[in-house]
C-alpha positions in Angstrom: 88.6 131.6 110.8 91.5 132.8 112.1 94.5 134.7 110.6 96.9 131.6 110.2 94.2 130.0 107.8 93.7 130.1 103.9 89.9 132.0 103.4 87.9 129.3 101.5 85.4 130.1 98.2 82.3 130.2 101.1 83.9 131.3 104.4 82.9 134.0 106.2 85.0 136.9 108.2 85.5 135.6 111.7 84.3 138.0 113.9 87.6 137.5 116.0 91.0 137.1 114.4 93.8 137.4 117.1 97.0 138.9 116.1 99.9 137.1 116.5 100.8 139.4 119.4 97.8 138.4 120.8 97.7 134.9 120.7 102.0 134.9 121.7 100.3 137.0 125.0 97.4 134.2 125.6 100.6 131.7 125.1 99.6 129.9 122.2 103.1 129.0 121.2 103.9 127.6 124.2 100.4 125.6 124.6 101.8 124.4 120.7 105.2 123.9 121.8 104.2 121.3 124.9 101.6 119.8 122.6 104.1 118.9 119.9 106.3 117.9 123.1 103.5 114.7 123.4 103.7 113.7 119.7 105.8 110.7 118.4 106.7 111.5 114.5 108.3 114.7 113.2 105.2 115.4 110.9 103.1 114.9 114.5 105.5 117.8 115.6 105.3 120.1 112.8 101.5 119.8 113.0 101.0 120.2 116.6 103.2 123.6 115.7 101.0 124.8 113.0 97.7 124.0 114.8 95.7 127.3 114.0 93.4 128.6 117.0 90.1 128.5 116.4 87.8 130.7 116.6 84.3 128.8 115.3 82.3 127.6 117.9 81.4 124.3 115.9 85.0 123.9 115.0 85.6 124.5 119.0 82.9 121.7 119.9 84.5 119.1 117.3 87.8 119.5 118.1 87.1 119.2 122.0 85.1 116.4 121.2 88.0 114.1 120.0 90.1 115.5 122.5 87.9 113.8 125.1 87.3 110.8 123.2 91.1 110.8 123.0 91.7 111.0 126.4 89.3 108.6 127.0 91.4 106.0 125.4 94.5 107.2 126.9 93.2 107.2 129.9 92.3 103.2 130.1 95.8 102.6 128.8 94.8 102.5 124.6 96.8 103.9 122.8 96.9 104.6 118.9 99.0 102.0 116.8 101.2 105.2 115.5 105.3 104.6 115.6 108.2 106.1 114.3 107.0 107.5 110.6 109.6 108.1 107.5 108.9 111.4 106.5 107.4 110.5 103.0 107.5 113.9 101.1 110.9 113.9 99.7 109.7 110.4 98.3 107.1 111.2 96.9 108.3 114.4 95.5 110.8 112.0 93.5 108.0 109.5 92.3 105.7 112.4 91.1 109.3 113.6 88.8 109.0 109.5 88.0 112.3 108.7 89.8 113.0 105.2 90.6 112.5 104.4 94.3 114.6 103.0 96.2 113.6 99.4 98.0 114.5 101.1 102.2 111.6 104.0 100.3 109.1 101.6 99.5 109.3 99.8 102.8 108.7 103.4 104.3 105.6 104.0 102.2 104.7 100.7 103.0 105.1 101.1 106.6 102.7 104.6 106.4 100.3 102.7 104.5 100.1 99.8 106.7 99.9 102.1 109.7 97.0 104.1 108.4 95.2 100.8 108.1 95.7 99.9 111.7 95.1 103.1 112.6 91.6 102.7 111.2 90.8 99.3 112.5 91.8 100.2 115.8 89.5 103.3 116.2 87.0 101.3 114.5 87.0 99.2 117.0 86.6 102.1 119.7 83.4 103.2 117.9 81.1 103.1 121.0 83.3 104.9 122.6 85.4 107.1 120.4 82.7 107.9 117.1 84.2 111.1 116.5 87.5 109.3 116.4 86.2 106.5 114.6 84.6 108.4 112.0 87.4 110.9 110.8 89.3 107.6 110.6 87.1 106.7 108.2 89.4 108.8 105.5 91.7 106.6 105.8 92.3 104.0 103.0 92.2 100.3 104.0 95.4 99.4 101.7 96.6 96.4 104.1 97.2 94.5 100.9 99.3 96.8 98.7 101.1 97.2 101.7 101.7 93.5 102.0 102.1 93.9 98.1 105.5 96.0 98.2 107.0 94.0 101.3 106.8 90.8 99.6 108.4 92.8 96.7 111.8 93.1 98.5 114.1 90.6 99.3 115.5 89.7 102.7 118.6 91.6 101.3 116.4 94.5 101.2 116.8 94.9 97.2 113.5 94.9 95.2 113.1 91.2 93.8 113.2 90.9 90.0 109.9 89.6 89.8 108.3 92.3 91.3 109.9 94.7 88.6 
């Protein structure tokens, strides 16, 4: 585990924990820096940024297993059904207060649900050839039909429909 990660109730000292002097001298924040340079949404960004270097041999393996698996798809021209994402924090920081949403916020959570979704039929799909891939999408929640449920809830003016109140 290395220094930029919480300790968890059964973790174990790593036996090596760079300093952050260290890993700025093996150029980790630049490796980060042209890593979050690939992504396409700011929350891509900020987690490319705060990637923590590891230093478990099993976490090593897994992590350079769906790298490959990645590139494998990349590579034949495949590539993940991930767009431009609304930040959804502030949004739901309001709901959890129980704030009234906006219609343009539920579209947003509507479009993050619905992309989650393809995301996970589309590496589902790429089982055979992606099962790393494939099965961390399994996490994600097939909600194709709540999202459908909120976009039929807004009118083509873009105001939520009285009926759907």
């Amino acid at each position: 585990m290395s220094s930029f990660q919480s300790a968890g109730p059964q973790s174990r000292p790593s036996p090596f924990s760079p300093s952050p002097r260290t890993l700025t001298a093996l150029g980790w924040p630049h490796l980060l820096g042209a890593l979050a340079g690939l992504t396409r949404t700011t929350l891509g960004r900020q987690g490319a940024l705060s990637l923590p270097f590891l230093d478990d041999a099993a976490a090593i393996a897994a992590s350079w297993t769906r790298l490959t698996e990645l590139r494998s798809l990349l590579r034949d021209q495949l590539r993940l059904p991930i767009g431009e994402l609304d930040d959804l924090r502030p949004v739901f920081a309001r709901a959890a207060k129980e704030a009234v949403l906006a219609a343009t916020e539920l579209l947003g959570c509507a479009s993050v649900i619905r992309t989650g979704s393809d995301l996970r039929r589309f590496l589902a799909s790429q089982a055979t050839r992606a099962p790393a891939l494939s099965g961390q999408s399994r996490a994600l929640a097939a909600l194709d039909g709540l999202a459908a449920r909120i976009e039929s809830a807004i009118g083509a003016n873009g105001e939520i429909k009285d009926e759907a109140s």
